[in-house]
N, C-alpha and C positions, 0 to 999 in steps of 0.2 A: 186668755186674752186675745190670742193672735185670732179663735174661733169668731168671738163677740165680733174682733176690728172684719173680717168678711162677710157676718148676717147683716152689720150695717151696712158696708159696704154693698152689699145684697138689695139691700133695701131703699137705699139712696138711687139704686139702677131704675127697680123696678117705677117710684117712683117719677123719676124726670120721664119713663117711657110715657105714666100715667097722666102726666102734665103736658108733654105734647102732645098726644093723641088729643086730650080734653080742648086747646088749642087748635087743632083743626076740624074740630067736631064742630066745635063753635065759631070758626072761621074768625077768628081774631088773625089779622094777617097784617104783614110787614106796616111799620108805625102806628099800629094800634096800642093801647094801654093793656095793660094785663087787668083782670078785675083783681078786687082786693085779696085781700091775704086770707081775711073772713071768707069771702065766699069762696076762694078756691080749697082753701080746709076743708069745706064740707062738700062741695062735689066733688074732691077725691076721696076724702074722707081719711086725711092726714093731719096729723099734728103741723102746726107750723114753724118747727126744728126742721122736721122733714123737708117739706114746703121751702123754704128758705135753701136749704143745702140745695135742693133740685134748680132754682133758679137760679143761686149762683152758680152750681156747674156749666148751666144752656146759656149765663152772661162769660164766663172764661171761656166755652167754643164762639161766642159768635152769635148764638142764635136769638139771645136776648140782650138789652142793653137799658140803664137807668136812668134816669135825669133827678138830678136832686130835689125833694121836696114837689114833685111831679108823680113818680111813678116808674114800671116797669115795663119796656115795649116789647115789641117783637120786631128785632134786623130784619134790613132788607138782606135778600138773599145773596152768598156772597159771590164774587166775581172767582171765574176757574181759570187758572193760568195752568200751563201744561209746563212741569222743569225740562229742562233741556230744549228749551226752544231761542229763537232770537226776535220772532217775531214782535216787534215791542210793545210794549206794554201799554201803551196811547191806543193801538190798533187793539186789542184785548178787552178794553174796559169800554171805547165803544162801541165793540160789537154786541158789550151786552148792552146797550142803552144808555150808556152814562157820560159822563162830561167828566174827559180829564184834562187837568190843567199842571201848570210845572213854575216854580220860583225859581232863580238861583237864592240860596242861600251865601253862596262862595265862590269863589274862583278865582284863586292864584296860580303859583308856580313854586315849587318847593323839592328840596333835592331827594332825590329816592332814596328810602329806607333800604333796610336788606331783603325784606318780604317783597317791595313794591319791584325793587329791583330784580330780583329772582323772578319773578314772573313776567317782567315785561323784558326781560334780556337787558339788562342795562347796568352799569356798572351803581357802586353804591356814590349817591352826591352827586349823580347829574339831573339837569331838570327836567321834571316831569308836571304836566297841569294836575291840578287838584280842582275835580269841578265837583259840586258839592249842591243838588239839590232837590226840593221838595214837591211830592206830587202831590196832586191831588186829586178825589173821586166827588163831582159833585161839588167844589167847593172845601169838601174837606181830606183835611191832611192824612194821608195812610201810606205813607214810603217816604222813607230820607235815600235819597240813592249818591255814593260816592263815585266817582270815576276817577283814573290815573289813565293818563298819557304821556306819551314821551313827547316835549316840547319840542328837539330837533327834529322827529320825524312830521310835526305839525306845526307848522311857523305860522304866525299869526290865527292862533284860534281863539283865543282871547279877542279878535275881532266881533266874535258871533253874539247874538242874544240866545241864550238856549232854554231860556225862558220860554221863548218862541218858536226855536227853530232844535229840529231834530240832530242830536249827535248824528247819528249813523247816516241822515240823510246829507251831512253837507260832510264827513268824511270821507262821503261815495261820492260825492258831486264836485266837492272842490280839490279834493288830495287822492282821488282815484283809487279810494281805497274802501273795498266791501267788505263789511264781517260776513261770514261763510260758517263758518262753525266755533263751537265754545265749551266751554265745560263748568258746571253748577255745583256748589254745596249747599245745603240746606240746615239750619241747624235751629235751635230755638239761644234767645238773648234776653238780657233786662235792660228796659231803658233807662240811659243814665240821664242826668237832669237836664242836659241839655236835647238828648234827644226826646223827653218828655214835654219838655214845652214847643218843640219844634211840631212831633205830632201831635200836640194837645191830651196828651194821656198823662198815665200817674207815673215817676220815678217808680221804676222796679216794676214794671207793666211788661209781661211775657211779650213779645217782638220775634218775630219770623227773622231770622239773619242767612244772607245770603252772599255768599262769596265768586265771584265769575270772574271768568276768563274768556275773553273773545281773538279769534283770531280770525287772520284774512286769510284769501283765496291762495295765498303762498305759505299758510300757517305758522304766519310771525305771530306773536302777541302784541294785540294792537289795541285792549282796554282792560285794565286791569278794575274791577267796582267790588264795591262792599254799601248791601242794599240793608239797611231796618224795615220791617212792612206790620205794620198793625192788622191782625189776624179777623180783625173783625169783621175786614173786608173785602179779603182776598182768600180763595183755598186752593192750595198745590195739589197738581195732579199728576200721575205718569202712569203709561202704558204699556203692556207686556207684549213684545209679540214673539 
């Protein structure tokens, strides 16, 4: 059994190699339609069990994506973010050419948890902002980003639009306070119902989860965030040296 579950396994590889390759030969490129099911069977010359398996593996990376009762495209390519940087995420997406934009979703004040508080230095029950919002590439939605602050060390931020206006730029400009360095988790999540209609995806849709910590030039901890990123448009990178 275990033999059988690796030739298929084998074969599903070789496959998807068969089905991109056939894809750039034929220069179908980013939002173009996949041809049919029939003709791609026979210019690979696979069954369409096969066929199918290969295209939803290239739809779970990213590289393809559906529309209902439409068809099967080809993603645009996705946008490379480096972990362990701060440089933000606005500057990142239009360097590659794209437009991003930001909602709040939320924004209160709420007392610190023990997690929240353990990371930001703060006792359990004192208040901290809860800012809570949605990016997006193009128009569309691929990051829920949460943030934690400590509201005594930010008196009136809850003035700001950050819909509009950059965290880190009016942290540096009005409370004299610069993030300097941070530290990143990466982990993979399922989204729960609410964050699936937030990003427009399906309950239980694999999600990039990312957990930060920022500090300043004195290395207080000065934002404590917990990010969802839909994978289909973003890919993590790091470098060895």
């Amino acid at each position: 059994m275990r033999k059988e579950g690796d030739r298929m396994r084998t074969e599903r590889g070789e496959v998807v190699e068969r089905l991109e390759c056939y894809l750039l030969e034929q220069q179908v490129g980013p939002g173009q339609c996949l041809p049919s099911e029939r003709e791609l069977c026979q210019a690979l010359n696979v069954s369409r069990t096969a066929l199918r398996c290969a295209i939803r593996q290239l739809t779970d990376e990213g590289l393809l994506y559906s529309k209902a009762s439409v068809g099967t495209f080809v993603a645009e390519p996705k946008i490379r973010r480096p972990l362990q940087t701060y440089i933000p995420f606005k500057r990142t997406v239009e360097l590659a050419g794209h437009v991003f934009t930001s909602k709040v979703n939320s924004f209160e004040v709420v007392g610190a948890g023990k997690l929240i508080g353990a990371n930001l230095h703060l006792l359990i029950g004192k208040p901290v902002y809860r800012l809570r919002r949605v990016r997006f590439i193009d128009g569309e939605p691929f990051m829920l980003d949460t943030s934690y602050l400590s509201e005594d060390r930010f008196p009136g931020l809850m003035d700001h639009d950050f819909s509009k206006e950059s965290l880190y730029t009016v942290l540096r400009e009005q409370y004299g306070t610069a993030i300097r360095k941070g530290s990143e988790s990466l982990r993979i999540t399922y989204a729960t119902e609410e964050e699936a209609q937030l990003l427009q995806t399906q309950p239980g849709a694999a999600l990039f989860y990312i957990e930060g910590l920022a500090l300043d030039g004195a290395d207080e901890p000065t934002e404590y965030a917990r990010v969802t990123v839909r994978p289909e448009r973003v890919q993590f990178s790091s470098s060895m040296s």
